[in-house]
C-alpha positions, 0 to 999 in steps of 0.5 A: 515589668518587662512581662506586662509588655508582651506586644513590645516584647515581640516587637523588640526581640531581634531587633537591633537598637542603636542608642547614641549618646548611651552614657546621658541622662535621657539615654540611660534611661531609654536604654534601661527601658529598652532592656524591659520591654524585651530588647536584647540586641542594644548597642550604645555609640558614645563619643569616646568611640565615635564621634557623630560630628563626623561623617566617618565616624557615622558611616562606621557606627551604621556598618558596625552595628547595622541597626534597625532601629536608632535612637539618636539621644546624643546632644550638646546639651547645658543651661542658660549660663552654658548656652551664652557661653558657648552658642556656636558649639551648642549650634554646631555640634547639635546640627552636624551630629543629627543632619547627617546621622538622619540622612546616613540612616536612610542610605543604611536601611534603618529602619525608624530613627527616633530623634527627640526635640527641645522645647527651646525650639519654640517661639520666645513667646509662645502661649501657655500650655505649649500647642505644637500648632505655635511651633513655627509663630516666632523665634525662639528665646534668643539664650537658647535659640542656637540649640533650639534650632538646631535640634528644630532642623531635625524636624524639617529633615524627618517630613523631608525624608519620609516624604521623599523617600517614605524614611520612617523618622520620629521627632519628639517633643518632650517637657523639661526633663529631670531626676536620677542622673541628671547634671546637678553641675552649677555651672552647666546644669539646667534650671529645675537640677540647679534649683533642686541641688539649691534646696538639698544644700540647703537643707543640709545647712539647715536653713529650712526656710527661705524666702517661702520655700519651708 
């Protein structure tokens, strides 16, 4: 794979690649992609070492690792039970875990940072397919509001950063993501894993049938 990638080889060779929240669904994906397309200087910042909630613990992360490229993937993240739950946590942790990273970054010389967005960010009533045009027509679906503007915040943030200070941040919205290694945990797991483990069990019942689903 990796040798299909010569450009992104060259690119990736000595660069230094911070990925927080390494141990995640999403990360653990990027760092297996980042390792095929040549980079061989990743270094992941989990929680168990640093805590992005912290301002400290930011600043140490940058000097440790003195990256030039960073993917910030570290999140609070759950399904609708989880964010009724707790909205304060999902707003709080998300909001000061990537605030102040983005503005740390740019102080440091970082490079790019790259942040990726939640669809939960757009309006509750938002017209199907998703244009990034509709983005700012309304308020997010009230469940998962709290989360969705936080990560949200990160978008204002990078337009700021590289307007002001010509800081090369990247948001990314991306689709409903799921597959090997996500949370299949009924109490906190997201819509699509929750219902994919409904099915294996299932199956594994067998109850191959129910209500359509053969």
């Amino acid at each position: 794979m990796a040798n299909e990638w010569p450009a992104a080889n060259e690119f990736w060779r000595d660069k230094r690649v911070v990925v927080t929240g390494g141990a995640g669904f999403l990360s653990s994906h990027v760092v297996r992609a980042l390792a095929a397309h040549g980079a061989s200087h990743v270094s992941i910042v989990d929680r168990d070492r640093y805590d992005l909630r912290n301002l400290d613990s930011i600043r140490t992360a940058l000097a440790d690792h003195r990256p030039h490229v960073v993917f910030h993937l570290a999140a609070r993240v759950g399904g609708i039970c989880a964010n009724r739950e707790y909205p304060a946590d999902f707003f709080y942790d998300n909001l000061m875990m990537g605030i102040p990273l983005l503005h740390e970054s740019c102080k440091a010389g970082v490079e790019k940072l790259v942040a990726p967005g939640t669809v939960c960010a757009y309006p509750k009533f938002t017209p199907v397919p998703f244009c990034e045009e509709d983005l700012w027509n309304g308020y997010p679906e009230e469940t998962n509001a709290p989360y969705g503007l936080a990560k949200k915040m990160l978008l204002v943030q990078s337009q700021a950063y590289r307007e002001q200070y010509g800081f090369n941040s990247i948001f990314l919205l991306s689709v409903n993501l799921y597959g090997p290694g996500d949370n299949f945990d009924s109490s906190s797991s997201h819509f699509i894993p929750a219902l994919i483990k409904k099915c294996v069990e299932a199956q594994e019942r067998g109850q191959r049938q129910h209500r359509g689903l053969g």
